[in-house]
CHARMM-style PDB file with segment names, atoms N, HN, CA, C and O in Angstrom:
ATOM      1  N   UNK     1      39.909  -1.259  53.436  1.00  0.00      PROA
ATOM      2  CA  UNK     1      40.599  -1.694  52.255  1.00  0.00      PROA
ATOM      3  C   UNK     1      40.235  -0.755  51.117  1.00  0.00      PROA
ATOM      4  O   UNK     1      39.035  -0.526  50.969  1.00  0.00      PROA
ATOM      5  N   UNK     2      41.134  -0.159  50.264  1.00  0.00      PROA
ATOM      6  HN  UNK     2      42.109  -0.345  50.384  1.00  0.00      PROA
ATOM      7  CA  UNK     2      40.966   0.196  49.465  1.00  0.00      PROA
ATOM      8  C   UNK     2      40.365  -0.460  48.051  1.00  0.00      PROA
ATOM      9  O   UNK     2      40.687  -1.594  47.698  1.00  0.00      PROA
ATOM     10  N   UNK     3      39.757   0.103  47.538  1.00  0.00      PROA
ATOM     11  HN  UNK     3      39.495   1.024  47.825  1.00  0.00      PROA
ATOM     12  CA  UNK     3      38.908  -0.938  45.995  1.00  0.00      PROA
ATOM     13  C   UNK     3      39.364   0.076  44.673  1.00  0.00      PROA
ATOM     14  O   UNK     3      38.882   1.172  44.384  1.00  0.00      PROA
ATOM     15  N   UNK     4      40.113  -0.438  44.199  1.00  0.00      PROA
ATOM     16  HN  UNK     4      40.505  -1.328  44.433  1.00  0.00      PROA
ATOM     17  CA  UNK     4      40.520  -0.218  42.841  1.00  0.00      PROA
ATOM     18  C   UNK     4      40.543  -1.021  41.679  1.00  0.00      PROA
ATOM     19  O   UNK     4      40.392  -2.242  41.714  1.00  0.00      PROA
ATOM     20  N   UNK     5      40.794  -0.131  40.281  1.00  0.00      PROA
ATOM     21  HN  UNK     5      40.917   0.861  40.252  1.00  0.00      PROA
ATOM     22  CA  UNK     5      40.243  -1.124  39.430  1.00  0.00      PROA
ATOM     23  C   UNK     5      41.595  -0.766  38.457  1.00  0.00      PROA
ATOM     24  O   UNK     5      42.154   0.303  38.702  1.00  0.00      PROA
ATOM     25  N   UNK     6      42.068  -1.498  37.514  1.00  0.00      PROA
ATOM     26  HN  UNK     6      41.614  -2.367  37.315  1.00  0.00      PROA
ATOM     27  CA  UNK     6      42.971  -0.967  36.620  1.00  0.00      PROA
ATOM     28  C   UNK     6      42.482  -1.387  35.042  1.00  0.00      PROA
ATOM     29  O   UNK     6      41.504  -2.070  34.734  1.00  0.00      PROA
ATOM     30  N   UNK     7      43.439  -0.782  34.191  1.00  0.00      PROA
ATOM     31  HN  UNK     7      44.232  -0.228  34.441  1.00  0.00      PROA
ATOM     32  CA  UNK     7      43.205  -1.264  33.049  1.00  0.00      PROA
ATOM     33  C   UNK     7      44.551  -1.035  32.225  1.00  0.00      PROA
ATOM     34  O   UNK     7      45.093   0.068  32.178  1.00  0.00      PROA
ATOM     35  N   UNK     8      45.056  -2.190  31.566  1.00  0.00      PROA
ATOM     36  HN  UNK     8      44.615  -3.087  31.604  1.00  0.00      PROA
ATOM     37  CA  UNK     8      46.329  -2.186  30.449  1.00  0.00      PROA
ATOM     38  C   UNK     8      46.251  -0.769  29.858  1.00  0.00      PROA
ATOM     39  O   UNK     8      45.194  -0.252  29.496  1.00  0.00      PROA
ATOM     40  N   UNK     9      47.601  -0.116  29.783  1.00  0.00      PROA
ATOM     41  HN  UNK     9      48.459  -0.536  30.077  1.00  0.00      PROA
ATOM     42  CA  UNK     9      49.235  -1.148  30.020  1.00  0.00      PROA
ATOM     43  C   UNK     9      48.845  -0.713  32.002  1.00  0.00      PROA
ATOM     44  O   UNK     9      48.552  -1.541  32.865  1.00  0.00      PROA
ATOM     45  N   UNK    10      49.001   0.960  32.203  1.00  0.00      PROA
ATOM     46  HN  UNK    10      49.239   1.633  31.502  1.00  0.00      PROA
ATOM     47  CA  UNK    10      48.647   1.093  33.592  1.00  0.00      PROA
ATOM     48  C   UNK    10      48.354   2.006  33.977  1.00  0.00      PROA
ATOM     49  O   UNK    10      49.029   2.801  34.631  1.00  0.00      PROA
ATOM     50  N   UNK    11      46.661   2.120  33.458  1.00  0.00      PROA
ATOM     51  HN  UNK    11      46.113   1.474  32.926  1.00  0.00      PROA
ATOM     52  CA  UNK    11      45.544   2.894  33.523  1.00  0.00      PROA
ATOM     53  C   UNK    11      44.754   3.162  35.024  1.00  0.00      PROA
ATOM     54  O   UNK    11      43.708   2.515  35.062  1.00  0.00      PROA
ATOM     55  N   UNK    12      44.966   3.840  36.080  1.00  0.00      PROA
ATOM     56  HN  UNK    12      45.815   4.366  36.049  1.00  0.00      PROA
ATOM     57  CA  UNK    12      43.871   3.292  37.201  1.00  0.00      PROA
ATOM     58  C   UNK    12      42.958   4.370  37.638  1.00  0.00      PROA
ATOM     59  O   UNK    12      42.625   4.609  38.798  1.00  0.00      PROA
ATOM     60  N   UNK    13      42.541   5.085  36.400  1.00  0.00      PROA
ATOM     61  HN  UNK    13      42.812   4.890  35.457  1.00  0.00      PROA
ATOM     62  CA  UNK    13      41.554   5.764  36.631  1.00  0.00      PROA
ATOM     63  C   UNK    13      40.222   5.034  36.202  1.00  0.00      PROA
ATOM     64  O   UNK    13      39.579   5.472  35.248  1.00  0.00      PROA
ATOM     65  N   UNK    14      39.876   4.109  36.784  1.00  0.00      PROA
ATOM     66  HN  UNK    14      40.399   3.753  37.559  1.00  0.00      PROA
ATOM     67  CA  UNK    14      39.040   3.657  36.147  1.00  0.00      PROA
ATOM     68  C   UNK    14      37.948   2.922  37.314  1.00  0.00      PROA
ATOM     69  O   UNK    14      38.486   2.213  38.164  1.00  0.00      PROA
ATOM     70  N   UNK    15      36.590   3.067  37.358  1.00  0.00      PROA
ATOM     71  HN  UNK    15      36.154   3.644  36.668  1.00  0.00      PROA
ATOM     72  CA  UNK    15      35.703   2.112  37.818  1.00  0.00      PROA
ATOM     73  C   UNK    15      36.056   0.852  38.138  1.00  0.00      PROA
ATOM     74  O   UNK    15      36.560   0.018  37.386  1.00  0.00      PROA
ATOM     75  N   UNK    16      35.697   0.704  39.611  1.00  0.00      PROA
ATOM     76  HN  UNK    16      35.288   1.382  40.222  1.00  0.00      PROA
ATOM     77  CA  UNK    16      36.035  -0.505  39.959  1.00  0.00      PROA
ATOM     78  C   UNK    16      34.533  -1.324  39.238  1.00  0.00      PROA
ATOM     79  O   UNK    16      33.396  -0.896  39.040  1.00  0.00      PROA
ATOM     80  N   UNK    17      35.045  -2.385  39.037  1.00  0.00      PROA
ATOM     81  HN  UNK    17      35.968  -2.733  39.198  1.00  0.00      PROA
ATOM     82  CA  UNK    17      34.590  -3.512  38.304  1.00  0.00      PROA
ATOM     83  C   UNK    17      34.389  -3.329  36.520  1.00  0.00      PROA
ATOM     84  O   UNK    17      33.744  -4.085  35.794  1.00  0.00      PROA
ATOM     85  N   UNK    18      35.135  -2.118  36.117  1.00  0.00      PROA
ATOM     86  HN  UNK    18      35.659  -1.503  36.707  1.00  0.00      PROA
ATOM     87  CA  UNK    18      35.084  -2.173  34.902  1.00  0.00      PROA
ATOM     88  C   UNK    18      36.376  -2.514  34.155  1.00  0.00      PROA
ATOM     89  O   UNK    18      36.433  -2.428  32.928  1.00  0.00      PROA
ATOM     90  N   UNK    19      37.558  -2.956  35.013  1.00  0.00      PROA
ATOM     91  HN  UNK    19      37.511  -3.025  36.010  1.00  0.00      PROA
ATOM     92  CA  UNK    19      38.824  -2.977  34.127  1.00  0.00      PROA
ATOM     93  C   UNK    19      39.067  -4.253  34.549  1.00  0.00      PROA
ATOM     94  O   UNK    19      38.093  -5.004  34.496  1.00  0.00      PROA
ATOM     95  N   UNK    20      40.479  -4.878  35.104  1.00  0.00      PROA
ATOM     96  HN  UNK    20      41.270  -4.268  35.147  1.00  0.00      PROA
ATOM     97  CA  UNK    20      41.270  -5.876  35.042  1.00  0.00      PROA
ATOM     98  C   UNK    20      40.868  -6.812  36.054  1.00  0.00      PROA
ATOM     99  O   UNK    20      40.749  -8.016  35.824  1.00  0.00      PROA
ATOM    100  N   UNK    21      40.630  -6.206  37.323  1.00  0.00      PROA
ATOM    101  HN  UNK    21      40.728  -5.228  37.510  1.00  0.00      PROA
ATOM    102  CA  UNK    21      40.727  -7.063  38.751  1.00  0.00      PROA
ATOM    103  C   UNK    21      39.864  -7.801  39.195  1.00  0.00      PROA
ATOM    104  O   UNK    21      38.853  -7.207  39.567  1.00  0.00      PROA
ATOM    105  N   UNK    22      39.862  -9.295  39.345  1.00  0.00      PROA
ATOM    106  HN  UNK    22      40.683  -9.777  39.043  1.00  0.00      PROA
ATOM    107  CA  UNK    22      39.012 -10.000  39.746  1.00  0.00      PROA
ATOM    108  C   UNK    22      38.598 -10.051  40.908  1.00  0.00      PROA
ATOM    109  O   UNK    22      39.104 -10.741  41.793  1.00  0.00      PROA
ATOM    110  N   UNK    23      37.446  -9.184  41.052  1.00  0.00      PROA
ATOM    111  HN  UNK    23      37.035  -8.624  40.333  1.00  0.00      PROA
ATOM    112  CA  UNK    23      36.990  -8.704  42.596  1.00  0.00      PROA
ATOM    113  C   UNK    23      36.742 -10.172  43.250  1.00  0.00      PROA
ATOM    114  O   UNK    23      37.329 -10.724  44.180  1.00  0.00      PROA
ATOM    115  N   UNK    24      35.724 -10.584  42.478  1.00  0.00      PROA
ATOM    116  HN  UNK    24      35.247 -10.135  41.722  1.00  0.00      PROA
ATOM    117  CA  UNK    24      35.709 -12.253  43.679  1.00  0.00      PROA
ATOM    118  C   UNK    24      36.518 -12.996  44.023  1.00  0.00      PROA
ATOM    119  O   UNK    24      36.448 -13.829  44.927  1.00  0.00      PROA
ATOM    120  N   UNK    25      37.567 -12.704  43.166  1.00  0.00      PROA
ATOM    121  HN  UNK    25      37.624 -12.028  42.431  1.00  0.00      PROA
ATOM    122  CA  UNK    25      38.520 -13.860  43.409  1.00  0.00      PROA
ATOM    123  C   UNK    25      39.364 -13.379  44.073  1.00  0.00      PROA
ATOM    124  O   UNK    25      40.139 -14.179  44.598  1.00  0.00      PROA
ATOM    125  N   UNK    26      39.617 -11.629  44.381  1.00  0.00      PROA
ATOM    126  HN  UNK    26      38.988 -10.980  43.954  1.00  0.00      PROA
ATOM    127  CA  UNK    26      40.337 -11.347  45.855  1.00  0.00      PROA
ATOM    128  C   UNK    26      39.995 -11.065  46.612  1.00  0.00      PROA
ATOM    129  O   UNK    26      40.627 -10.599  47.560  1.00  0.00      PROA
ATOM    130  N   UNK    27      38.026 -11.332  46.469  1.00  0.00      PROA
ATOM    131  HN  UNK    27      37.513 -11.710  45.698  1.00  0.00      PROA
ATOM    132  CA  UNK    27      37.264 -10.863  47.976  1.00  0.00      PROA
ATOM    133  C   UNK    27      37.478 -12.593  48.615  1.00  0.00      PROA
ATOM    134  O   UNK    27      37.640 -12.889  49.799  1.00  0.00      PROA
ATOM    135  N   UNK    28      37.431 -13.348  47.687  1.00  0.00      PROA
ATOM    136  HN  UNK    28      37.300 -13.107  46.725  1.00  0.00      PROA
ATOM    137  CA  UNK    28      37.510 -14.962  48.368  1.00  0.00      PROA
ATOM    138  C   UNK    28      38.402 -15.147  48.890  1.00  0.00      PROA
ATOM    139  O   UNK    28      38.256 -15.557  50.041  1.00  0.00      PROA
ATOM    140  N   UNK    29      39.617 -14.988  48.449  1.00  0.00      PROA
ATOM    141  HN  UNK    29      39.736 -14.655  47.514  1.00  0.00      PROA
ATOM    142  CA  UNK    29      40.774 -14.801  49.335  1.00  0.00      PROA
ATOM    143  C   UNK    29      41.234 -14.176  50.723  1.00  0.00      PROA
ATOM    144  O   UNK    29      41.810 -14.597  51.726  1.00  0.00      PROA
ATOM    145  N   UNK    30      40.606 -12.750  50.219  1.00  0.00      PROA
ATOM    146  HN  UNK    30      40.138 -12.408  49.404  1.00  0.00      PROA
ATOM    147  CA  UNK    30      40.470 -12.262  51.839  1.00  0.00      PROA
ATOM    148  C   UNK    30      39.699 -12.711  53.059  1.00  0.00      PROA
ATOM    149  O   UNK    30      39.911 -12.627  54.269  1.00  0.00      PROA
ATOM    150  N   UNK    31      38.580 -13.293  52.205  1.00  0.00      PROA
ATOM    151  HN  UNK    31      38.408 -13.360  51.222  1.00  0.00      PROA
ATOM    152  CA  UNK    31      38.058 -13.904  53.488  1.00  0.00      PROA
ATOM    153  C   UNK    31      38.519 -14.842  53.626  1.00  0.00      PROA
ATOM    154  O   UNK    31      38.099 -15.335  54.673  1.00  0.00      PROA
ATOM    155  N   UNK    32      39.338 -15.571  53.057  1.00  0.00      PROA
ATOM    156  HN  UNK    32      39.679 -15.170  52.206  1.00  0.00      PROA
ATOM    157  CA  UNK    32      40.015 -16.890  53.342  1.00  0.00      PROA
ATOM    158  C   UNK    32      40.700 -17.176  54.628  1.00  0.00      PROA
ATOM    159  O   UNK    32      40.812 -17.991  55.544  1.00  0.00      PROA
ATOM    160  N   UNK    33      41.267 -15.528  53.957  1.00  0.00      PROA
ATOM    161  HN  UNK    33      41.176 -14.866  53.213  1.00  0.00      PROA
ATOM    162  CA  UNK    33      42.578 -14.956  55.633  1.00  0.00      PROA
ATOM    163  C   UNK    33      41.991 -14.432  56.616  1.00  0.00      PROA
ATOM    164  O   UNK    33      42.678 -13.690  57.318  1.00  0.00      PROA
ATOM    165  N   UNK    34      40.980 -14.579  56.875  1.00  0.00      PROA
ATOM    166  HN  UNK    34      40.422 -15.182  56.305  1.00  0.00      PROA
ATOM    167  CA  UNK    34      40.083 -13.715  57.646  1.00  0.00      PROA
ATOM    168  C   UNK    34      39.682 -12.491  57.896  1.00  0.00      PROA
ATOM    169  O   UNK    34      39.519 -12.077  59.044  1.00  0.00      PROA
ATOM    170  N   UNK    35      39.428 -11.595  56.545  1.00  0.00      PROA
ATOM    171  HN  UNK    35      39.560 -11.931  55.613  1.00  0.00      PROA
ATOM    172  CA  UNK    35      39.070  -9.964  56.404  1.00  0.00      PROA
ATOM    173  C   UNK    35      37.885 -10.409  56.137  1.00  0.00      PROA
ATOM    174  O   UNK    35      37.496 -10.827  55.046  1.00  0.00      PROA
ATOM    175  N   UNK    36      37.028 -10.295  57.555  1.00  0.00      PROA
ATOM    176  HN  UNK    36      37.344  -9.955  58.441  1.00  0.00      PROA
ATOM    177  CA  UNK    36      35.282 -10.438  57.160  1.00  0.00      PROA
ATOM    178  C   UNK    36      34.579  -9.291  57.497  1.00  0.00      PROA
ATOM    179  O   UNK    36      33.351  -9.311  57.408  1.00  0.00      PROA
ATOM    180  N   UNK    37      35.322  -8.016  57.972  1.00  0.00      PROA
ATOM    181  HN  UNK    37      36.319  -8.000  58.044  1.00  0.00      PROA
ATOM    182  CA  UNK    37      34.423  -7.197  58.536  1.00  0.00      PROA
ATOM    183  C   UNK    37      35.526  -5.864  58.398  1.00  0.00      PROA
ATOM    184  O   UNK    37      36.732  -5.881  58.644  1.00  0.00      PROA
ATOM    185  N   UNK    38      34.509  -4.474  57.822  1.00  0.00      PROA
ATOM    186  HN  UNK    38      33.529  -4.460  57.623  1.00  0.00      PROA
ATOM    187  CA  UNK    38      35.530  -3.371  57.755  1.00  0.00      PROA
ATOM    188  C   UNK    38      35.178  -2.489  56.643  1.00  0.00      PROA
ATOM    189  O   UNK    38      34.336  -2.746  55.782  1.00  0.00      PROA
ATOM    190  N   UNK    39      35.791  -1.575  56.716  1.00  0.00      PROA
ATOM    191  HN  UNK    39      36.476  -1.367  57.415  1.00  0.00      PROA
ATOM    192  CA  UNK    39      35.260  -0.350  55.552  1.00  0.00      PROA
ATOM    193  C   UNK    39      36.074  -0.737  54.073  1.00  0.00      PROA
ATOM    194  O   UNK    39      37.257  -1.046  53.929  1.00  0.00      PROA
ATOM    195  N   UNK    40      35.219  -0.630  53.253  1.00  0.00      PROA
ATOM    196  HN  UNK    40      34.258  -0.380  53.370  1.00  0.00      PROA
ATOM    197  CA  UNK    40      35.967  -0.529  51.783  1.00  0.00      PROA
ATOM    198  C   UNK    40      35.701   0.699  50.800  1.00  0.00      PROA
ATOM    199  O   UNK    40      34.758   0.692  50.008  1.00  0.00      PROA
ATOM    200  N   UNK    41      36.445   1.565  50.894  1.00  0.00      PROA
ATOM    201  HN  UNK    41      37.210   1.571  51.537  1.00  0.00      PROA
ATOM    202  CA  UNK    41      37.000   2.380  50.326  1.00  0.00      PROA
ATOM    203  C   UNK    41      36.943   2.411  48.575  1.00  0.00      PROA
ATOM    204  O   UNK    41      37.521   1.572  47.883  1.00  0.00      PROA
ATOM    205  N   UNK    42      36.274   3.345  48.126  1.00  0.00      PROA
ATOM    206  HN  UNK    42      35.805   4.026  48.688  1.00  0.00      PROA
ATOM    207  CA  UNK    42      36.627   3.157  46.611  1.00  0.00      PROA
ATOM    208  C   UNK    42      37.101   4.138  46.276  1.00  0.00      PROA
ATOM    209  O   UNK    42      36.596   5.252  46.409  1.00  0.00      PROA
ATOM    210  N   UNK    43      38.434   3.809  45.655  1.00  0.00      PROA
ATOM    211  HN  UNK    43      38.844   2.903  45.547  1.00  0.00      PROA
ATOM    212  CA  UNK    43      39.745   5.032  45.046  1.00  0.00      PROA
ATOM    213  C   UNK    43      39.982   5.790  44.356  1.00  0.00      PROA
ATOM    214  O   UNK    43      40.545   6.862  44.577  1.00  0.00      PROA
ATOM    215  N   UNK    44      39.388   5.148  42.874  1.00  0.00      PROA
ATOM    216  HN  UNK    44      38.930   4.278  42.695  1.00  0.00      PROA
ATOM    217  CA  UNK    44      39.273   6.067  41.519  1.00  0.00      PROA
ATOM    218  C   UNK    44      38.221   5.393  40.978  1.00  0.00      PROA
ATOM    219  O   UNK    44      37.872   4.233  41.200  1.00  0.00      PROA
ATOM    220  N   UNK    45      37.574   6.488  39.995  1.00  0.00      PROA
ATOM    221  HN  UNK    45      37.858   7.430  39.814  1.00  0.00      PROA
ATOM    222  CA  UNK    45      36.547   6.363  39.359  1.00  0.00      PROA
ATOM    223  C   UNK    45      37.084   6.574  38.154  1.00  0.00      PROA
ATOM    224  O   UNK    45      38.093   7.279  38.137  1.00  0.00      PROA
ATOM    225  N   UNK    46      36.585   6.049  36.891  1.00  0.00      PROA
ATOM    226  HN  UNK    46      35.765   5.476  36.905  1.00  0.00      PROA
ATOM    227  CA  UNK    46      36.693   6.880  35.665  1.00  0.00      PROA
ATOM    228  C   UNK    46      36.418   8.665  35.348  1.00  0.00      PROA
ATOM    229  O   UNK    46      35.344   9.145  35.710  1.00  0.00      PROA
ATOM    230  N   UNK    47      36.984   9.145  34.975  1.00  0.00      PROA
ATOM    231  HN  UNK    47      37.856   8.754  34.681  1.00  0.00      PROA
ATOM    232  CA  UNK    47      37.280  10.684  34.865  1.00  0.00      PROA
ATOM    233  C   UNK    47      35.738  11.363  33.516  1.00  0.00      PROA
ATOM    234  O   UNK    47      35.425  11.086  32.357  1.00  0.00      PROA
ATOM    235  N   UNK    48      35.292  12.173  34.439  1.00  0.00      PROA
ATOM    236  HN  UNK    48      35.546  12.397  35.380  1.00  0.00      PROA
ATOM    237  CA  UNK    48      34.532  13.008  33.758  1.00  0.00      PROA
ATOM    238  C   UNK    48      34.026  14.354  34.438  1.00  0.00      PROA
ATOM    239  O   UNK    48      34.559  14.844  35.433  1.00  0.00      PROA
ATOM    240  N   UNK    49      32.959  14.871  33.793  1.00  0.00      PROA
ATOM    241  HN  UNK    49      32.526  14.472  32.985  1.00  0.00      PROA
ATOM    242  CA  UNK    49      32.223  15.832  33.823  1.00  0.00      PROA
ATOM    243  C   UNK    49      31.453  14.993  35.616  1.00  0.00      PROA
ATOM    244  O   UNK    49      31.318  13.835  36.012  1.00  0.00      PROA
ATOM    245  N   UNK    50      31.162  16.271  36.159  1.00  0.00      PROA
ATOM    246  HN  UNK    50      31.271  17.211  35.837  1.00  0.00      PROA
ATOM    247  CA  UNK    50      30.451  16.015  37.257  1.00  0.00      PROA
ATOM    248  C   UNK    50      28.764  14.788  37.112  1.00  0.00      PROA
ATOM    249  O   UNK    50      28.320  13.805  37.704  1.00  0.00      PROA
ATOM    250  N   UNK    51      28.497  15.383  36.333  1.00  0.00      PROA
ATOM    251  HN  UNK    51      28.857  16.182  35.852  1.00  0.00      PROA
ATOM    252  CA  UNK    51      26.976  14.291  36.027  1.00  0.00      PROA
ATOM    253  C   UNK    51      27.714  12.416  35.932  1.00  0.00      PROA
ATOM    254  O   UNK    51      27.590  11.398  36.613  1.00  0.00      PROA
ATOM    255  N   UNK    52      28.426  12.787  34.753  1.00  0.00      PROA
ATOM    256  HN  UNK    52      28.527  13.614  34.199  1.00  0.00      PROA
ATOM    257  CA  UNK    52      29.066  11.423  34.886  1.00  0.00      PROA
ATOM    258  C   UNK    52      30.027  10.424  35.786  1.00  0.00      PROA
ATOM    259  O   UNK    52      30.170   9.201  35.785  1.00  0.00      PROA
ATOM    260  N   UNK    53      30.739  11.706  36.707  1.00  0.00      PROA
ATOM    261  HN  UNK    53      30.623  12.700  36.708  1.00  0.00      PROA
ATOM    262  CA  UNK    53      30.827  11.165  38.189  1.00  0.00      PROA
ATOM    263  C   UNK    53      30.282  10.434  38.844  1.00  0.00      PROA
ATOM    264  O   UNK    53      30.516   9.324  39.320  1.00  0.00      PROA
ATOM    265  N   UNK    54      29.029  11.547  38.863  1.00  0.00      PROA
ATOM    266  HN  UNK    54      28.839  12.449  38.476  1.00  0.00      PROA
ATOM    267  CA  UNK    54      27.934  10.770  39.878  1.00  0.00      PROA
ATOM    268  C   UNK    54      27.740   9.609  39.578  1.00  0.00      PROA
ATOM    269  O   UNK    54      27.869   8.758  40.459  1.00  0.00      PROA
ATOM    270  N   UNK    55      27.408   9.262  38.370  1.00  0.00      PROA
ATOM    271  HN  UNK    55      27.303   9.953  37.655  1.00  0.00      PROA
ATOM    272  CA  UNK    55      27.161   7.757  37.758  1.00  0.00      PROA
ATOM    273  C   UNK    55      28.145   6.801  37.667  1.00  0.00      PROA
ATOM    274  O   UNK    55      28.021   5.594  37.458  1.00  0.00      PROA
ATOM    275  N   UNK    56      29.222   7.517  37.859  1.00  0.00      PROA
ATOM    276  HN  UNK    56      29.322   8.498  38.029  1.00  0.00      PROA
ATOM    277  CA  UNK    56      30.142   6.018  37.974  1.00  0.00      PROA
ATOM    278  C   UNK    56      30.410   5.568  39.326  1.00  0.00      PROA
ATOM    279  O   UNK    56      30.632   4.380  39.557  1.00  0.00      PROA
ATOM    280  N   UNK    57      30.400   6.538  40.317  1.00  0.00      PROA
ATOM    281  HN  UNK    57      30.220   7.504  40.129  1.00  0.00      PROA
ATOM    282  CA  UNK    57      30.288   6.567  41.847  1.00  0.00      PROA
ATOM    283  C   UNK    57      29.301   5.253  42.214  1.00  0.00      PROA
ATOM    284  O   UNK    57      29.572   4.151  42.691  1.00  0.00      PROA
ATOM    285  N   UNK    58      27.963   5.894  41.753  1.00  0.00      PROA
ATOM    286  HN  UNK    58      27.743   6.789  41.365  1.00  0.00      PROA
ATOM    287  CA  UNK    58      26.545   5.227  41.920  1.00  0.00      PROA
ATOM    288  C   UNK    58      27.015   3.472  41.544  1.00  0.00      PROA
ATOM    289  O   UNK    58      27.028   2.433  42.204  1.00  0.00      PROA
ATOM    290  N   UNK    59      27.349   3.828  40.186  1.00  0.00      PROA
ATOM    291  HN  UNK    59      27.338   4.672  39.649  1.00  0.00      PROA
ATOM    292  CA  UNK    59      27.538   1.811  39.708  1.00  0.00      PROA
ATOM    293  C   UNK    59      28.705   1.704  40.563  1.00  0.00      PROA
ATOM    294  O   UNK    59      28.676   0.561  41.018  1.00  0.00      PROA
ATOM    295  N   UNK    60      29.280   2.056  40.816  1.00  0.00      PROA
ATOM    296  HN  UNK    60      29.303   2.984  40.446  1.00  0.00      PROA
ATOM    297  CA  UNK    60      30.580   1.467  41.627  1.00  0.00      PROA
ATOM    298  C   UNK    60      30.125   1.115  42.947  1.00  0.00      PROA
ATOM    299  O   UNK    60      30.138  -0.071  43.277  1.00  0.00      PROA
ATOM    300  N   UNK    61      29.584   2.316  44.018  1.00  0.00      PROA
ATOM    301  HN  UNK    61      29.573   3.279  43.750  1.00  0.00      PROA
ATOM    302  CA  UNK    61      28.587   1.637  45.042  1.00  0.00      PROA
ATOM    303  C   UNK    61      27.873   0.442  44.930  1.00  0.00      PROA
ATOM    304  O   UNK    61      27.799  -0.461  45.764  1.00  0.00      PROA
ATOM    305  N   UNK    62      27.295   0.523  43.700  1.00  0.00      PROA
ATOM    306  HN  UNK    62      27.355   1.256  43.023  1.00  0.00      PROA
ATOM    307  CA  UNK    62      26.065  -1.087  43.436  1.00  0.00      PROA
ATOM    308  C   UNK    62      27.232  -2.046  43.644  1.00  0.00      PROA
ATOM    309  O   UNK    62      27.362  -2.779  44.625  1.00  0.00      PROA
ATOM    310  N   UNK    63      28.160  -1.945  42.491  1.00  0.00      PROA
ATOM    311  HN  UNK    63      28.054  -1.350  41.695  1.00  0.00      PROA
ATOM    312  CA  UNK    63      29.280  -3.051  42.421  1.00  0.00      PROA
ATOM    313  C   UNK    63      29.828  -3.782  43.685  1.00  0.00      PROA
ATOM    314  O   UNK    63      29.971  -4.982  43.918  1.00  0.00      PROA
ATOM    315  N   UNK    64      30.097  -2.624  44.456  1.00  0.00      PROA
ATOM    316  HN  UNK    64      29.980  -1.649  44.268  1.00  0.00      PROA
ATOM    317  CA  UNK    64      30.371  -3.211  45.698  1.00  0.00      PROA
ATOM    318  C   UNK    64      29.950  -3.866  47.158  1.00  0.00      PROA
ATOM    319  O   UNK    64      30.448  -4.472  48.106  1.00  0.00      PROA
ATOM    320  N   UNK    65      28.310  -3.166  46.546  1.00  0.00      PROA
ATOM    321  HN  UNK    65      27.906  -2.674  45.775  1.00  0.00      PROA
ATOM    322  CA  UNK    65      27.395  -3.845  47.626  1.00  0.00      PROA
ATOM    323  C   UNK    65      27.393  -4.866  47.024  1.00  0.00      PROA
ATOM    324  O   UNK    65      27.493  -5.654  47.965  1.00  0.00      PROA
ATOM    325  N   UNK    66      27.334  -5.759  45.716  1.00  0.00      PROA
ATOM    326  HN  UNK    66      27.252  -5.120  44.952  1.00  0.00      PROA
ATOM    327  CA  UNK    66      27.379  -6.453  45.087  1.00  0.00      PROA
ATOM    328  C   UNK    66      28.275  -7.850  45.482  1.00  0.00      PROA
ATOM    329  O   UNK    66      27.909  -9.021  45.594  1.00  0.00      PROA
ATOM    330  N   UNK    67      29.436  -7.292  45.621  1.00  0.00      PROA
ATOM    331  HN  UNK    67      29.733  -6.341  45.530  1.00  0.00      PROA
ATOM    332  CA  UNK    67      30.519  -8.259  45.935  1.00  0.00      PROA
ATOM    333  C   UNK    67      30.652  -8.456  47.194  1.00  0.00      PROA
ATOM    334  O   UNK    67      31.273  -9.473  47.500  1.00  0.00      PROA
ATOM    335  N   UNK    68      30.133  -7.580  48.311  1.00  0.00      PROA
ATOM    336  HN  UNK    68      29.628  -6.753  48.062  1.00  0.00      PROA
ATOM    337  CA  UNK    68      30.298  -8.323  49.404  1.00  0.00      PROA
ATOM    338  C   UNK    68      29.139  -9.063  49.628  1.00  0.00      PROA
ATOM    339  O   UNK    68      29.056  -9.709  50.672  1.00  0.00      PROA
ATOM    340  N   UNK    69      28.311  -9.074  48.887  1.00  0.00      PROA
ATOM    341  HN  UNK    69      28.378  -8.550  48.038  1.00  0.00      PROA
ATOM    342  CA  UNK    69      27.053  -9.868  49.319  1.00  0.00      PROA
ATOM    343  C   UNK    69      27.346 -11.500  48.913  1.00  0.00      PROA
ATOM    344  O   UNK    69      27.021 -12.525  49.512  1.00  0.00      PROA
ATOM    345  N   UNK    70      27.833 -11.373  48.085  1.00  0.00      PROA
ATOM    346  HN  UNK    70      28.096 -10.540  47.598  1.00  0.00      PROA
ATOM    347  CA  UNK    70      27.900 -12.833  47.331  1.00  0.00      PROA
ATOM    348  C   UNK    70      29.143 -13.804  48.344  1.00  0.00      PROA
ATOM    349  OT1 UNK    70      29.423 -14.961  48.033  1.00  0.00      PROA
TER     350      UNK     70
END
């Protein structure tokens, strides 16, 4: 599954868990339907200089170990 994040009007360069999308509330769902197991993919990051890449990469990794844990 891909993990993306957006932001108004329709921004999607952006860190997942820093813009619009309520990750729990469409990771709950998926598992509802039964997506319990599988790779998740993260799509876009917020745009910078290489150093600041890395760092949004990094929190975005946390983010997402994050949400499937819960």
């Amino acid at each position: 599954m891909s993990v993306k994040d957006f932001a108004k009007p329709k921004r999607v360069d952006v860190t997942p868990g820093t813009g619009e999308v309520n990750f729990p509330g469409v990771m709950a769902r998926l598992k509802q339907g039964g997506f319990t197991a599988g790779p998740l993919v993260i799509e876009c990051l917020s745009p910078g200089e290489l150093p600041a890449l890395l760092a949004e990469a990094k929190k975005a990794r946390k983010f997402v170990e994050e949400l499937v844990r819960a």
